[in-house]
N, C-alpha and C positions, 0 to 999 in steps of 0.2 A: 437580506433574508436568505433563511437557508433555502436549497433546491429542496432538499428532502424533510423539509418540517412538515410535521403533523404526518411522518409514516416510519414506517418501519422496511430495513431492506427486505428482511426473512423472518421468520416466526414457525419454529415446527418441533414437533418431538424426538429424541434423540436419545439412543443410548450411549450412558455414560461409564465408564471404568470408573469406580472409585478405588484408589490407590489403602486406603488407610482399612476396610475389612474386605477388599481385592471380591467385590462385586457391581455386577454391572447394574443400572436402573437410569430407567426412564425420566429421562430430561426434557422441560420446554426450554428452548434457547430461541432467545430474542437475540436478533444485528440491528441495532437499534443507526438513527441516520448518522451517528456518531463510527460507526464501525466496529464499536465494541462487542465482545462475546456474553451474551446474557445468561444466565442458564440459571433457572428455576426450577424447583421441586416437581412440580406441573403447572398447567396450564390455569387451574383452580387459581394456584399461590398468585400468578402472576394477574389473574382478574383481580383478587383480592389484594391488588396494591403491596404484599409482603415481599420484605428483600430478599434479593435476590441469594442463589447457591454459592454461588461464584460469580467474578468477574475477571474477562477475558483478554489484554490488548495482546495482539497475533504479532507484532511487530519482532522480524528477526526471526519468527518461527516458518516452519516447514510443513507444505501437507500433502502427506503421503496415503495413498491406495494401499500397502499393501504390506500387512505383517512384518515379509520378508523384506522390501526395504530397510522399514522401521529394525529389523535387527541387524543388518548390516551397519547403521549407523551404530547402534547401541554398542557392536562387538568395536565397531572401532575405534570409539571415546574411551575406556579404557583397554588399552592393549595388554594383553595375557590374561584378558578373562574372557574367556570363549564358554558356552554350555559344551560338552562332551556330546555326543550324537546320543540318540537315544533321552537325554534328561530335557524335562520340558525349561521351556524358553521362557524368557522375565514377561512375557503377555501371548494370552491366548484368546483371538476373536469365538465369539460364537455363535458368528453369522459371516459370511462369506465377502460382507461389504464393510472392511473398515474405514473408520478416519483419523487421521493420527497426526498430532499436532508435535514436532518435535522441535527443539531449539538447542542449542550447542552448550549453554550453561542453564538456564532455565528448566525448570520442571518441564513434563510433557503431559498432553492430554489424550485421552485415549477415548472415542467413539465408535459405531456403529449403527449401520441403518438395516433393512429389511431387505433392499432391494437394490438391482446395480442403477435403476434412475434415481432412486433415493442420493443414491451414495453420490452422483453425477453431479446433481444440483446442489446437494451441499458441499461439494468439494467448489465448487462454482463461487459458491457465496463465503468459504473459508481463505481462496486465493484473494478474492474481493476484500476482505477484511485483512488480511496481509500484505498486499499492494497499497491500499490506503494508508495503515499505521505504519507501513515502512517510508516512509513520503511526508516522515513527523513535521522537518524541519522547516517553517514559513519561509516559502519562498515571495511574498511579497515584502519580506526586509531586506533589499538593496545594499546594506552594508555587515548588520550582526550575522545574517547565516553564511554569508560567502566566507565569512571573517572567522566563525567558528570551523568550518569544513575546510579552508586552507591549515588554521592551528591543526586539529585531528590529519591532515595529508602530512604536515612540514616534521610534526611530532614521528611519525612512523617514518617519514623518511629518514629522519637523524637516527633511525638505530635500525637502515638498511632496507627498508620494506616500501619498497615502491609498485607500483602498480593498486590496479582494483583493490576494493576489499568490499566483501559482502555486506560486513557487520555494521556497516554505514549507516544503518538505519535508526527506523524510530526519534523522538523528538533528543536535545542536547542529551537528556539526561542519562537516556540510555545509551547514545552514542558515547558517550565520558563510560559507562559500567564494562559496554561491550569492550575498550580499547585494555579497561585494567584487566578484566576477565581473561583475556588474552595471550597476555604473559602471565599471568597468577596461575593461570589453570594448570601447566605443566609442572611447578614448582607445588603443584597442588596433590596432582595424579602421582608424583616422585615419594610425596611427605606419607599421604593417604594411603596410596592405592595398595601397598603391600601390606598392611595393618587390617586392610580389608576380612571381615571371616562370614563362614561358610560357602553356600555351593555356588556356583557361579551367577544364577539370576538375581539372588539374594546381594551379591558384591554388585552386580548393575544397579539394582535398584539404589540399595542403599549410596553407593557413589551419583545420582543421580540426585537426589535429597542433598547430599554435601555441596553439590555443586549449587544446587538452586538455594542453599541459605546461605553460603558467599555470596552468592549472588545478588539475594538482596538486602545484605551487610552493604557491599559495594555500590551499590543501587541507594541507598540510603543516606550513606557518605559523600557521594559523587553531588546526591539533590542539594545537598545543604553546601558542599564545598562552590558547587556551579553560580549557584543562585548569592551564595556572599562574593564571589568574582563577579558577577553582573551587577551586582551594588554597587562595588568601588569602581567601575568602570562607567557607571552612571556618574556617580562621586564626583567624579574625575573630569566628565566630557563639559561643560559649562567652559571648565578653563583652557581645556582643548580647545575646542571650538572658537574661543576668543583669541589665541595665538594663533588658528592658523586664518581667521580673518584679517588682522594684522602685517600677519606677514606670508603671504597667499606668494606675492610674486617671487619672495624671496627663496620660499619653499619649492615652488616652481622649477626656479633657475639653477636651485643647487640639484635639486633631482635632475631635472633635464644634462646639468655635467656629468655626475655621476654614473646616470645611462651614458653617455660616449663613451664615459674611458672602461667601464665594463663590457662595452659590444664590440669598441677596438680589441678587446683580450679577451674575448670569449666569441663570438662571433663567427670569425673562421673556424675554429674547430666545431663550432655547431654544424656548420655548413658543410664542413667535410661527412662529419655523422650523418647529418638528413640524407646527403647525399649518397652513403654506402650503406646505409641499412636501415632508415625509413622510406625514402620516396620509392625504393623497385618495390614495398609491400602496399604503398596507399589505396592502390586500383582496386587490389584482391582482398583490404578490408572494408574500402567503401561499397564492393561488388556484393560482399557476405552481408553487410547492412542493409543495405538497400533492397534486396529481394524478400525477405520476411515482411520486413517494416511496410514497402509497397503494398504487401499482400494484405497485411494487415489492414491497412487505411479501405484497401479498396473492400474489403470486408464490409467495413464497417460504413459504405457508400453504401453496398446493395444492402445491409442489413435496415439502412435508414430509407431507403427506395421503395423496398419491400412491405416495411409497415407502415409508410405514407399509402402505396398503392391499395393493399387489403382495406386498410381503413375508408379512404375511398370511394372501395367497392363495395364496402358494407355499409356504409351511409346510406350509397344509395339506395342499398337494396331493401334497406331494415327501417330506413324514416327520417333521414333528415338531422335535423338540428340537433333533438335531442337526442340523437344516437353521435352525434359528432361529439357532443359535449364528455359523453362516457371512453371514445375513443383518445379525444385528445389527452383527457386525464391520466390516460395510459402514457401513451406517448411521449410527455411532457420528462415523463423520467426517466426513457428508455437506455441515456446515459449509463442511469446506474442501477439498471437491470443485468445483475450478474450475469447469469442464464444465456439471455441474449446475447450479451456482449463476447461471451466464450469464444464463440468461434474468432469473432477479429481477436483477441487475446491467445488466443493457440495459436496463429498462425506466426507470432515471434520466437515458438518453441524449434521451428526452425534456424533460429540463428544457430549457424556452429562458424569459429574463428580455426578451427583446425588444426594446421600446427602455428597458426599467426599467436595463438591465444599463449603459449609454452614463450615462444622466442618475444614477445611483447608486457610477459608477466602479468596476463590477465588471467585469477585465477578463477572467475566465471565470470560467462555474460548475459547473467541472470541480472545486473547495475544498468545493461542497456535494455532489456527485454521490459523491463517497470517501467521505465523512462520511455519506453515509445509506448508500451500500455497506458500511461496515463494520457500521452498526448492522443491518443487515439478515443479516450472519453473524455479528453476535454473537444476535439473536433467532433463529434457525437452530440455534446450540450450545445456546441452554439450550433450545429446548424440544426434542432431540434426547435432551440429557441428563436431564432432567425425565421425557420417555419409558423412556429405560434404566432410571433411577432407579426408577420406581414397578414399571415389568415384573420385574425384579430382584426385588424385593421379593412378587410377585406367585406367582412361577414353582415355587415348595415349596408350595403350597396346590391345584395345577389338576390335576385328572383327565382327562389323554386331551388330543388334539386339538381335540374342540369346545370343553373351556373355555377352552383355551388361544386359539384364535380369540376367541372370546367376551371372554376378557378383554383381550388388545390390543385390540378395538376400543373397547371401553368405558375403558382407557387412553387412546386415540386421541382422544377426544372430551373428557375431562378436558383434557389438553394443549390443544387445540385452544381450549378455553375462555378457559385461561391467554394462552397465546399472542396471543388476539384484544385483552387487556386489557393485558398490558406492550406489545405492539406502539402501543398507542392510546398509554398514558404515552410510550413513545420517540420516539416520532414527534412529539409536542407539544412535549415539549423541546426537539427538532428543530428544527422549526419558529419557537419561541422565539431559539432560539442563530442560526440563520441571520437571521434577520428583523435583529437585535441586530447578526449580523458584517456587513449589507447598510445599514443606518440610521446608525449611531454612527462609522462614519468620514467619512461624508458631512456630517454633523452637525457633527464636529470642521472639518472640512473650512472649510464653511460661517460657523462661530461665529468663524473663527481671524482674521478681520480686526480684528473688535471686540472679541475677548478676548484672544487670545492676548497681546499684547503689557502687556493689564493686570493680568495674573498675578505677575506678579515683585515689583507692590506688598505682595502678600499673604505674603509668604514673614518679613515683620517679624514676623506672627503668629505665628510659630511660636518657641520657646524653642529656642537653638543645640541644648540636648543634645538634644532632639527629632526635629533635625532629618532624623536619619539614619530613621526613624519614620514622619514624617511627611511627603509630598510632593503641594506644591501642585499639581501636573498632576496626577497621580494622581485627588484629589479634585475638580478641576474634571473630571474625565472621568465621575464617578462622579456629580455632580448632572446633567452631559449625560444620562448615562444612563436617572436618573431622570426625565428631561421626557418619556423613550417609552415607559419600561415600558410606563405606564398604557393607550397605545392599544395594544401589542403585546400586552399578555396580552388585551384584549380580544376584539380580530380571534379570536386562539388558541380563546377562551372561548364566541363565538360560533358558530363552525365545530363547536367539541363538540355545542352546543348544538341544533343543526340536524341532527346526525349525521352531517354532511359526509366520505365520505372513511372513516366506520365508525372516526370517533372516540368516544370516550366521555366524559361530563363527568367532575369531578373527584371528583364524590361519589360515582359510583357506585361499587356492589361487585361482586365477582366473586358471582354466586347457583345453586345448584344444582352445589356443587362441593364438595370434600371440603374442609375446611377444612384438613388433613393438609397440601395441596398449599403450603400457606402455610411449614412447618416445614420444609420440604427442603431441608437443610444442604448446605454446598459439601466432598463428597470427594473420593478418590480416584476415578478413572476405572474401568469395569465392564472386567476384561480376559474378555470371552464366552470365546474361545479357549484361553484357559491353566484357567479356571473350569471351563467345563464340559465341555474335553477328554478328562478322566480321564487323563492323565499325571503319572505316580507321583512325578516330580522336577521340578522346571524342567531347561529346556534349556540345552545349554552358551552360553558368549554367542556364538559363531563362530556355532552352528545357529541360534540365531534371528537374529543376521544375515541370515544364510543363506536364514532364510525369511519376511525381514520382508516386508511387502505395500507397495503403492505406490497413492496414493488414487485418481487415474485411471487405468486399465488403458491398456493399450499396443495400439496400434490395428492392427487386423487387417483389411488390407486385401487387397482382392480384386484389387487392382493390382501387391498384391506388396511385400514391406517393403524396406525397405534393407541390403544386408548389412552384415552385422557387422563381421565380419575383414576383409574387403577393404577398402581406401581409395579411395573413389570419389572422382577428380580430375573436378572440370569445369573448364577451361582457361578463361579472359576473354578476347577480342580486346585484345590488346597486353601479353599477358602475355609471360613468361620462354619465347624456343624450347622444340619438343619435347625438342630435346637438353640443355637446362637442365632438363628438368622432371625427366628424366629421370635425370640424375647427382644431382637433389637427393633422388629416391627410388624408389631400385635394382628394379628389379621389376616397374614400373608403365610399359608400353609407352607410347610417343608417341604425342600422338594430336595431331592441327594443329588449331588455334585456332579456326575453324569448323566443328567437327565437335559443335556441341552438340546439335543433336537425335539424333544417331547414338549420344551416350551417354546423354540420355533415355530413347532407345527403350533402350539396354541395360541400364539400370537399374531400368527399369519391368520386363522380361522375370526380371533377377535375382531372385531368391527366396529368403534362408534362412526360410522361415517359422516352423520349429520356435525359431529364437533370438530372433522379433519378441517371443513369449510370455510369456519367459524372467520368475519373477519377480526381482526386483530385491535387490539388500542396498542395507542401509540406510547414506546416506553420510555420517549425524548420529551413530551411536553412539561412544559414547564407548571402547570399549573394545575395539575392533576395525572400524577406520572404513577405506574405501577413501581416503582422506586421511592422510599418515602424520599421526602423534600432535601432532607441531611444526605442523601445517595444521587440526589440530580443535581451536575452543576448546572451553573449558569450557563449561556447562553454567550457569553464572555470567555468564557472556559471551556469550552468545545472546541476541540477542533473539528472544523467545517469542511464539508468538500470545498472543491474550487470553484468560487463565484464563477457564474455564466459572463459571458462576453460576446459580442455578436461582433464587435467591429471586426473585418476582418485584418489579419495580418499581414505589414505591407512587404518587398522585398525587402531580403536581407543584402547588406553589400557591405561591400569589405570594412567599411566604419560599425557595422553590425556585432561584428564577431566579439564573443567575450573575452574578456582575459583570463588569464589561469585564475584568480581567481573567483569571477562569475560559471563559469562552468558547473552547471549541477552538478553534484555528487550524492545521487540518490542514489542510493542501492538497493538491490531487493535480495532476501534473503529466501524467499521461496523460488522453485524453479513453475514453480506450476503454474497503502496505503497506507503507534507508538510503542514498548521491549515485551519483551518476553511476557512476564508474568506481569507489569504494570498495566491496569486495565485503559481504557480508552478516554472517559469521563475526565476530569480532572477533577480532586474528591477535597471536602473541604476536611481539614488539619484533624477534626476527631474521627475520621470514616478511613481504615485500613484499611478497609477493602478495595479501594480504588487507585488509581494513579498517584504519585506523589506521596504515598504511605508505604513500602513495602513493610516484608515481615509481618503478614498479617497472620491471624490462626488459622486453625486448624482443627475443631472440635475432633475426638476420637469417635470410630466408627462413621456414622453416615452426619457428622453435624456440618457446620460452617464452615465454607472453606473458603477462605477471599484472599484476592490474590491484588498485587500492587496498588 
């Protein structure tokens, strides 16, 4: 079951740039629990079930605060088109608070809000949705994703390009687009970019369009090429499978030869490497790790302390049972309450690698900063649900309001126990796997003058029927490997040791805790609401549509929301006359092109405040979705957050450690969760608008616009 079914992350209105009559208007955007970007005409369209504007997946995009970022990118994707000072620039905000979704090949999206908390909390919730879809690839397949993310590392390697790479993201499909876009783009910018005409915003834009319909040419190409390779490697595995059960020991034994005589001839010269120009940096890049990441975890300790204790305290003070019921329902997701979670999420913005990052070929570590972001909301769900779990189990035995205090806090501190011990295991690991994705391609990097090319003698070793089994890079990677463990679990081992950071060694035990907490099986989710509402039936599915909740509340500002029904134009300098705006929609008076602050001021003054409130339906249900049915997938076809887990995690020890290629390689493309313009859904074969279909349209003026 999902964590998040039956809600929505965010739900709010939103000014949007449209690109094709270069005006701005008022958006409802749904994050539905899928992570994807919803956006609707208003809030009407999306009561009344009609599909949606757009559809959004963030994955590989960028979100930026502030104009001037956004044109610093823009002037440096094509070089020698710069605006002249004085000439207005390819986008002009018209409110002080933008948001601006940018990607390297991909189209870009251009918002605005009212306000700088407006701006705060959706920047909050558009990181969320770009952390998640960057995080496409299933990591519960033990064999396809490692297998995929080594071919993409080995592929870039063989034409010199070792280290991080951002583009890592999003699910296979985009990762295969992002890899061609790559090299295509500059042979792209060479062909194109001088053919370019007129004034300079005009040649950004327009080369911004060129890039996004290669884009999803290649996107297109890559679905169909990927997905007929996964066929014949299905095809294929039956008989696989049968030969290496067969001959298991033989495969065994010829691998295990082939390692000796590669670590006799490669070996030493590894060790001579580790030894002059990794292990005198391992200290000062586990040191740069480790203080963000720490801060982080311990954030997200007091973050989860804090709303255990208010709650609590407002039980008591407010009533009891049924004020717990409302509380917990809160809490249950506080996981993946953007909002909240911010602050433990900023505090990785302090990662800097310094000059490690230049001499190591890390060209950001925004790859590590996602990667402890996510573990940092996955140790947020289980000790949330570890919480539920025990209280649950607690709440038929309490008499009155003092026990009821009395035993959440004494839950409170259990958890917190746990909490302090898995976070110390995941964070080691952590530390392990990054040190690993920072060292070993530098390493490879480094050894490839004097090895690389004496590999191929080694491949006689091997027995033809084997061959498919056994591969000589493969295991020349894997004694590479082996020349660092040894100082990398060390550093690791020592930092325990020292208590550095409120790690734990590997021996220790959890002491002074129920040993119970050990057995806490992975269920169904606590539904507080439907449990202990006392409702005789369940509800029909319309009503709990109806009355599904949405994780961050809708902001109530004292400046006054955006209306709903009404469509608020704000016109660009050199957009469409009033009289065009005008016949394009009947209703809506002219207003001349510089009149932006005069619809400011009027839209700061407008108010529906009773609809800002409004709660939301849910735009993931399957069985009455403001999506027609043809626009929602399955349930199959989601990708889901990461199932809850309570068991805790045990020490890690040196048989723990991954090999090159288990080692995540998740990357995050934002610095601030599937590609660019592919939305998040997976869309069935006649629906363009979603993932799996790019090159969708484009009506002229204000119509359709669907994207992957």
């Amino acid at each position: 079951q999902v964590p998040l079914e039956d809600h929505v992350i965010y739900s709010g209105n939103i000014f949007q740039y449209i690109e094709e009559n270069k005006k701005w208007r008022n958006r409802f955007c749904v994050v539905p629990h899928n992570y994807g970007l919803v956006l609707y005409e208003n809030k009407m369209a999306y009561d009344r079930e009609l599909p949606p504007r757009v559809l959004v997946n963030s994955a590989g995009y960028k979100v930026l605060t502030s104009v001037e970022q956004y044109l610093e990118l823009v002037n440096n994707s094509l070089p020698g088109v710069t605006p002249k000072s004085g000439h207005s620039p390819i986008l002009k905000c018209p409110t002080d608070f933008p948001l601006i979704l940018w990607h390297p090949y991909a189209r870009h999206y251009y918002f605005c809000v009212m306000t700088g908390k407006e701006q705060e909390k959706w920047r909050a919730v558009f990181q969320d949705c770009v952390r998640h879809c960057n995080n496409g690839i299933s990591e519960e397949s033990r064999v396809e994703a490692p297998a995929f993310t080594d071919a993409i590392r080995m592929y870039r390697q063989s034409r010199e390009q070792y280290g991080t790479w951002d583009m890592l993201c999003g699910n296979e499909t985009q990762v295969l687009s992002n890899l061609v876009m790559e090299e295509l783009l500059p042979e792209l910018k060479n062909a194109i970019g001088p053919r370019l005409k007129g004034k300079a915003p005009e040649r950004q834009r327009t080369w911004i369009q060129v890039s996004d319909a290669v884009y999803r040419m290649v996107y297109e190409l890559a679905k169909a090429q990927y997905d007929a390779a996964v066929a014949r490697c299905e095809q294929e595995r039956p008989q696989l499978e049968s030969t290496i059960r067969t001959d298991m020991d033989q495969i065994i034994t010829s691998k295990e030869h082939l390692a000796s005589k590669i670590r006799a001839f490669v070996l030493p010269k590894a060790e001579v490497c580790v030894r002059n120009h990794v292990q005198p940096y391992i200290s000062s890049i586990l040191e740069a790790l480790m203080t963000p990441t720490s801060q982080g975890f311990a954030e997200v300790r007091e973050v989860f302390f804090k709303e255990v204790t208010d709650m609590n305290m407002n039980v008591v003070n407010e009533g009891g049972l049924d004020k717990l019921v409302e509380y917990m329902e809160k809490l249950s997701h506080l996981a993946f309450h953007p909002v909240k979670m911010q602050s433990c999420y900023e505090k990785m913005d302090q990662l800097k690698l310094e000059g490690l990052q230049q001499r190591f070929d890390v060209s950001s570590t925004s790859v590590f900063k996602q990667r402890a972001q996510i573990h940092m909301r996955q140790q947020m769900d289980d000790a949330v649900y570890t919480f539920e779990t025990l209280l649950h189990q607690e709440l038929g035995k309490l008499q009155g309001k003092d026990d009821l205090c009395k035993s959440i806090q004494r839950i409170l501190e259990r958890v917190l126990k746990k909490f302090d011990y898995d976070s110390s295991t995941v964070r080691k690991k952590f530390f392990r796997e990054a040190l690993l994705q920072i060292t070993i391609p530098f390493l490879l990097k480094k050894l490839a003058p004097t090895c690389k090319g004496e590999l191929a003698k080694f491949q006689e070793l091997i027995f033809e029927d084997f061959a498919s089994f056994i591969l000589v890079e493969n295991t020349y990677e894997e004694v590479v490997l082996q020349s660092v463990m040894k100082e990398i679990m060390q550093a690791v081992k020592e930092a325990a040791v020292q208590r550095k950071h409120n790690l734990y060694r590997d021996s220790m035990v959890m002491h002074n805790s129920d040993p119970n907490l050990h057995l806490l099986g992975e269920g169904p989710p606590i539904d507080w609401s439907e449990e202990y509402s006392g409702q005789p039936e369940p509800e029909p599915a319309a009503e709990r549509r109806r009355r599904a909740k949405q994780v961050v509340s809708v902001i109530q500002d004292d400046e006054g929301a955006l209306p709903f029904g009404a469509e608020a134009l704000l016109l660009q300098p050199g957009s469409p006359e009033p009289r065009e705006a005008e016949e394009a929609q009947p209703g809506v008076p002219p207003s001349p092109p510089d009149a932006v602050q005069e619809i400011r001021e009027a839209l700061a003054r407008e108010s529906l405040g009773d609809g800002a409130g409004e709660q939301l339906m849910n735009g993931t249900d399957g069985t009455a979705s403001p999506v027609p049915r043809a626009d929602v997938p399955s349930e199959a076809e989601v990708p889901h957050v990461t199932p809850r887990s309570s068991v805790p995690a045990s020490p890690v020890s040196g048989a723990d450690v991954p090999s090159v290629s288990s080692v995540p390689h998740v990357t995050a493309a934002s610095p601030g969760g599937q590609s660019p313009s592919p939305a998040c859904p997976q869309s069935s074969d006649n629906e363009p608008g979603e993932q799996g279909q790019p090159g969708g349209s484009t009506e002229s003026g204000e119509g359709v616009q669907t994207e992957f």
